[in-house]
VEXDREN-2710 file (C-alpha; in Angstrom, 1 decimal):
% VEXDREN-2710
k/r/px/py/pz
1/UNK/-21.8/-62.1/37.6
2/UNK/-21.5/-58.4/36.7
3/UNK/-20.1/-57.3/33.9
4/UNK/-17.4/-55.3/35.8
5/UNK/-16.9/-57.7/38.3
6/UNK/-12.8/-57.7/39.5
7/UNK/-12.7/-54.0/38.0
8/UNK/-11.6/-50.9/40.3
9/UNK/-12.8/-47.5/39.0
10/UNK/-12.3/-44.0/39.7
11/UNK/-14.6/-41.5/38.7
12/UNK/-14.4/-37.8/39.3
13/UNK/-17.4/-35.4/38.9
14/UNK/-19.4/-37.5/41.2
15/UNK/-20.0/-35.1/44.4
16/UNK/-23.5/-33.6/42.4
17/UNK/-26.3/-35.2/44.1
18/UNK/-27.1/-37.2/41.0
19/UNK/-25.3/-35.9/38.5
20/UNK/-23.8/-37.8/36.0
21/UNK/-20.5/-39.4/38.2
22/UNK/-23.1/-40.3/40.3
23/UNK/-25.1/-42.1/37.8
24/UNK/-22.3/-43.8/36.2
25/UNK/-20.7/-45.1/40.0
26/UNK/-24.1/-46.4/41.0
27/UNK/-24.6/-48.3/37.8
28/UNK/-20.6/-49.8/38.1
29/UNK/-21.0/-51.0/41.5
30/UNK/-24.0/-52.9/40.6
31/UNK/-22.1/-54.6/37.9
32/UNK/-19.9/-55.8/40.9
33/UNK/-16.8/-53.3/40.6
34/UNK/-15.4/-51.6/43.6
35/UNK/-15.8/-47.7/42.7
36/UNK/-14.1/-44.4/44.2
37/UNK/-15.5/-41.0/43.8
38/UNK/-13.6/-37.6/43.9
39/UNK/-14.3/-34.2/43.8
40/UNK/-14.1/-31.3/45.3
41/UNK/-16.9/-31.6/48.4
42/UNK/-15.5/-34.4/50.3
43/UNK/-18.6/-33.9/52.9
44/UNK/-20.8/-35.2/49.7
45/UNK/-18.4/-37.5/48.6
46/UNK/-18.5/-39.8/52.0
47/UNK/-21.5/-39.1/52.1
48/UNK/-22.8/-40.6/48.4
49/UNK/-19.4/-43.4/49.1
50/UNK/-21.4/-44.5/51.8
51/UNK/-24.5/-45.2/50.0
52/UNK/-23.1/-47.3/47.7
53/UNK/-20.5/-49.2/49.2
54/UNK/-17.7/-47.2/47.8
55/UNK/-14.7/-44.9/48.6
56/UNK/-13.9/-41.0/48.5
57/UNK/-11.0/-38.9/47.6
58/UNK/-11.0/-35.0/47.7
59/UNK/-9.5/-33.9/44.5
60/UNK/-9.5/-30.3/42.4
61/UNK/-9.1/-31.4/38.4
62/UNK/-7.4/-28.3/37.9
63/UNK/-4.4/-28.9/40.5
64/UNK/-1.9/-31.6/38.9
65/UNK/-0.5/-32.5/42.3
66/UNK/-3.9/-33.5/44.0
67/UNK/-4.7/-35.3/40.7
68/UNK/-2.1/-37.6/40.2
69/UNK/-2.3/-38.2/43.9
70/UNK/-5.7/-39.1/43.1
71/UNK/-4.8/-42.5/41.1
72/UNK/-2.2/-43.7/43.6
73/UNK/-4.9/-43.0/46.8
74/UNK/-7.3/-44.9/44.9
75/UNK/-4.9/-48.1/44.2
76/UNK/-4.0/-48.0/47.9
77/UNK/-7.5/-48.0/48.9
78/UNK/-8.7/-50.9/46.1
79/UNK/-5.3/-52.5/45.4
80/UNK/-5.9/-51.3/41.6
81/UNK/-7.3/-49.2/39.0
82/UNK/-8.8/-50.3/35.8
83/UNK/-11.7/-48.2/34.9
84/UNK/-11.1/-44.1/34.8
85/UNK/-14.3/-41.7/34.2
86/UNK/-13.4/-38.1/34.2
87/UNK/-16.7/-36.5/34.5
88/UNK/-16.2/-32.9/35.7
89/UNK/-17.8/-30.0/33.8
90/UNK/-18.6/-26.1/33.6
91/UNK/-21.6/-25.7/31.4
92/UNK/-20.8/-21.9/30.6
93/UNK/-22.9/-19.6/28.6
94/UNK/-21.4/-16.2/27.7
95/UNK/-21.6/-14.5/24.4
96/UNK/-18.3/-14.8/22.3
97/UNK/-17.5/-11.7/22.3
98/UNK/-17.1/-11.1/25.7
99/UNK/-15.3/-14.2/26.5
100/UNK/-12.6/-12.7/28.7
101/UNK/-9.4/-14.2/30.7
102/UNK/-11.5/-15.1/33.6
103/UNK/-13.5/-17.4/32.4
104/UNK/-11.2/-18.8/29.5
105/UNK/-8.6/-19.6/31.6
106/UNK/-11.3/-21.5/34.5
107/UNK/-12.4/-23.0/31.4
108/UNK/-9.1/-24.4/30.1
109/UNK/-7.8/-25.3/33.5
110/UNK/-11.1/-27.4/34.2
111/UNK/-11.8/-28.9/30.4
112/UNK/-8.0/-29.3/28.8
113/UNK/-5.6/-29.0/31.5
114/UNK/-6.9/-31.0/34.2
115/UNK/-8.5/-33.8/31.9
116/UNK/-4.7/-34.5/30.7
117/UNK/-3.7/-34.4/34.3
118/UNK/-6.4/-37.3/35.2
119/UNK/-5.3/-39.5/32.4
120/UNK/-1.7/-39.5/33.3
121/UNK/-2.7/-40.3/36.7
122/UNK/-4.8/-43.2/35.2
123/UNK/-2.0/-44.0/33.1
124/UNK/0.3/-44.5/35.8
125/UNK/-2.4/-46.5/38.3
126/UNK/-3.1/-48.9/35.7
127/UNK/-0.5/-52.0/35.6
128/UNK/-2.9/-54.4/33.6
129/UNK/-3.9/-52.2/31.5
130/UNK/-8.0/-50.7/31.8
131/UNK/-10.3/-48.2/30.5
132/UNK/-10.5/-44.6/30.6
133/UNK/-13.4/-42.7/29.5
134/UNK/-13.9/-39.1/29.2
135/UNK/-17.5/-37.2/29.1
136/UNK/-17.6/-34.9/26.1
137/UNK/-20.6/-33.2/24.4
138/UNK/-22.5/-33.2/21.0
139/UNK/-22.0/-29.8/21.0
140/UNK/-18.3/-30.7/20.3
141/UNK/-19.1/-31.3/16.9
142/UNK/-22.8/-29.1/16.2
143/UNK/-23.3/-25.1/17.2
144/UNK/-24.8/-24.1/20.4
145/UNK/-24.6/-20.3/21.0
146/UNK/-22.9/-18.1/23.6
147/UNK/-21.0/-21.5/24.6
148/UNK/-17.6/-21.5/22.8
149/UNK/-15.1/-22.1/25.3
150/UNK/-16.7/-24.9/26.1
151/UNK/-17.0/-26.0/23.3
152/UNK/-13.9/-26.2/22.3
153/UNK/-12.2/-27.5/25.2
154/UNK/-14.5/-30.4/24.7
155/UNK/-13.5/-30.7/21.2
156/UNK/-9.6/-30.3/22.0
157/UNK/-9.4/-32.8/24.7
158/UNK/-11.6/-35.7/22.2
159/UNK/-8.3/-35.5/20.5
160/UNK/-5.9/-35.8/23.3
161/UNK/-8.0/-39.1/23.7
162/UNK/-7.4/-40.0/20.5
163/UNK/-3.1/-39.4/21.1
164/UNK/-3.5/-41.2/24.7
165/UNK/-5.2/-44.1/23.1
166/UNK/-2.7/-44.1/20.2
167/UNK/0.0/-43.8/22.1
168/UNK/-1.0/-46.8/25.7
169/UNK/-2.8/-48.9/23.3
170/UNK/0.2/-51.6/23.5
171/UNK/-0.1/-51.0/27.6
172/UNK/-3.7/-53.0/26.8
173/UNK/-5.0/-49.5/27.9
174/UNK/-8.0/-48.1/26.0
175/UNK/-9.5/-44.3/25.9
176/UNK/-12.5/-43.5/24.8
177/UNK/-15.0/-40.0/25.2
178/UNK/-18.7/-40.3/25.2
179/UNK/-20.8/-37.4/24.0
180/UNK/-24.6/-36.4/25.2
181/UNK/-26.5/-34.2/24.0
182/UNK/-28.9/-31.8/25.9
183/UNK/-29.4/-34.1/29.2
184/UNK/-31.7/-33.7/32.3
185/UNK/-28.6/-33.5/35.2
186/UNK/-27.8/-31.1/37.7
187/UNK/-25.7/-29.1/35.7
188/UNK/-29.2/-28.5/33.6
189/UNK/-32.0/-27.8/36.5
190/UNK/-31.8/-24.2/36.2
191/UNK/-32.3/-24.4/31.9
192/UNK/-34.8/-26.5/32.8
193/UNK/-36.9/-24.5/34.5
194/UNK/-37.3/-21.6/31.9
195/UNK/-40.4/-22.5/30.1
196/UNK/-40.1/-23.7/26.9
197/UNK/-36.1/-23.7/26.6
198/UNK/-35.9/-28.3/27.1
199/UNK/-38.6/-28.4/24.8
200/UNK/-37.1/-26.7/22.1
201/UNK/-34.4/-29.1/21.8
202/UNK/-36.5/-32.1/20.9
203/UNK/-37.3/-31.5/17.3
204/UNK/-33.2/-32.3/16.8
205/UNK/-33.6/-35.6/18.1
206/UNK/-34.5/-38.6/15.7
207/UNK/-35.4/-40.7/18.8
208/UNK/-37.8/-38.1/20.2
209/UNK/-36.3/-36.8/23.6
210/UNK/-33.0/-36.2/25.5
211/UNK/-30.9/-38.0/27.0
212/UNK/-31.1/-39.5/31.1
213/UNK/-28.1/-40.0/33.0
214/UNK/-28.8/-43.7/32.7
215/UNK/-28.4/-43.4/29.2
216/UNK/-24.5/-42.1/29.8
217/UNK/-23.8/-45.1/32.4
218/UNK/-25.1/-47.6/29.9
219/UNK/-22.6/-46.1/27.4
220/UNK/-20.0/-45.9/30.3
221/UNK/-20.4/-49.8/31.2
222/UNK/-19.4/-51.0/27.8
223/UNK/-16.6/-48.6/27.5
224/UNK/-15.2/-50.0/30.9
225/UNK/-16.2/-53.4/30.5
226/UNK/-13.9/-56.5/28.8
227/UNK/-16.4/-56.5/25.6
228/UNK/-15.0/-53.6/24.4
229/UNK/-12.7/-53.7/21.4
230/UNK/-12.4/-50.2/20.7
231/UNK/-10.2/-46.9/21.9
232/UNK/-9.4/-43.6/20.4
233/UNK/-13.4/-43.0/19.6
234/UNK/-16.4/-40.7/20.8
235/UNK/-19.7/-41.9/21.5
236/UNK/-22.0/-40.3/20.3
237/UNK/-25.0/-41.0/22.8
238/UNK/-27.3/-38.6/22.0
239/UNK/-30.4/-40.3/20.4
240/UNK/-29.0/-38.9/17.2
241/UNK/-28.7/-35.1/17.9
242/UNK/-25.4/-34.9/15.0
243/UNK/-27.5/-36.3/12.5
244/UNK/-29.4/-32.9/13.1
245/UNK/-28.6/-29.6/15.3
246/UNK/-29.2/-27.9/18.4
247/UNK/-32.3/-24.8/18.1
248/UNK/-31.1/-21.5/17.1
249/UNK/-30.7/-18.3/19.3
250/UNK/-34.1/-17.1/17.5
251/UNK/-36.1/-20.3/18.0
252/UNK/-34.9/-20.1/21.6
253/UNK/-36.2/-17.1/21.9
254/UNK/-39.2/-17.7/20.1
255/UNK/-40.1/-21.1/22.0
256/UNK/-39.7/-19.6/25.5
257/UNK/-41.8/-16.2/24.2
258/UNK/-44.6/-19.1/23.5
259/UNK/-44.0/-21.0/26.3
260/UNK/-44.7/-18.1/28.8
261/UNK/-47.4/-16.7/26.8
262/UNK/-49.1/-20.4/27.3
263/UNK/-48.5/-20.0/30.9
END
């Protein structure tokens, strides 16, 4: 028997070609739950539901209305909801200083607002209580430059876990973030293919490289799964990245200056 077997999970994020929803739904239905997947692309959403026996939703984090929509589709189509895995994301680079409205407020609406909007739609799908699990970042605790909104969005919304696990615990509900480090996904293909730049990172890891997408859907298994006894808490899968730091801006530069020289 799978270790998920009876659960019914939702994930959102998932319409990357193998991005990190995508990881996490494959690895949950072969642990024998029955998984949706939402997003924005529906076309790639039927098209990956397909694949592995799942369902799709169309969904846009950042509009309340379609999101708690979201849970009750989902319980319709599975006749419940147990596991919730917010994995949407806008890895944004700018420098601070020119951090304008724009991109701040794209930033908030995708990484603060619309997380809270998927947990009350969790909340509300889950009548025997479940799990839900939000995808942070190591950088919501170490520096990265030129990537403070995101940063802190990720770093507001580990607490907002933290109040929605306080406050559902006695609904036998349980919320919990998981934070990677530098990992090889879609959201990171054009990073790394700069010479150098994935490289650099390795030194901050005590257990020698980064971090898979497998890696995440291990994390994410446990988290979902009746062997947890814990909520309110960030995992830090990251092969140890806190324990040390992210490269400077200088030995960026300097490590991609060698790099290309090499080449």
């Amino acid at each position: 028997m799978g270790r998920l077997e009876g659960k019914a999970a939702v994930i959102i994020g998932a319409a990357g070609k193998d991005n990190m929803g995508q990881a996490m739904a494959r690895r949950f239905r072969s642990e024998g739950a029955q998984v949706t997947v939402a997003g924005r692309n529906l076309d790639n959403l039927k098209a990956f539901a397909a694949e592995i026996g799942g369902h799709a939703i169309a969904c846009d984090i950042t509009k309340r209305d379609e999101v708690i929509a979201l849970g009750r589709k989902a319980k319709a189509l599975m006749g419940s909801v147990t596991i919730g895995v917010n994995a949407t994301g806008w890895g944004l680079l700018e420098p601070f200083l020119d951090i304008r409205d724009e991109t701040l407020d794209k930033m908030v609406a995708l990484q603060f607002k619309g997380p809270i909007y998927f947990f009350q739609s969790m909340i509300e799908a889950m009548d025997k209580g479940g799990s839900i699990i939000q995808i942070s970042s190591a950088t919501a605790k170490i520096m990265l430059n030129n990537h403070a909104s995101y940063m802190g969005t990720k770093a507001g919304i580990d607490h907002v876990v933290r109040v929605v696990a306080h406050e559902f615990g006695e609904r036998g509900i349980r919320c919990n973030s998981i934070s990677p480090g530098l990992t090889d996904t879609p959201m990171t293909a054009e990073a790394k293919e700069v010479p150098g730049l994935f490289e650099s990172f390795r030194a901050g890891y005590p257990l020698g490289r980064w971090g898979t997408t497998a890696d995440i859907a291990a994390a994410a298994v446990f988290l979902a799964s009746d062997e947890c006894f814990m909520t309110g808490e960030n995992l830090q899968v990251n092969g140890g990245l806190t324990l040390r730091r992210n490269p400077s801006a200088k030995e960026l530069e300097e490590a991609i200056a060698r790099a290309s020289v090499q080449r």
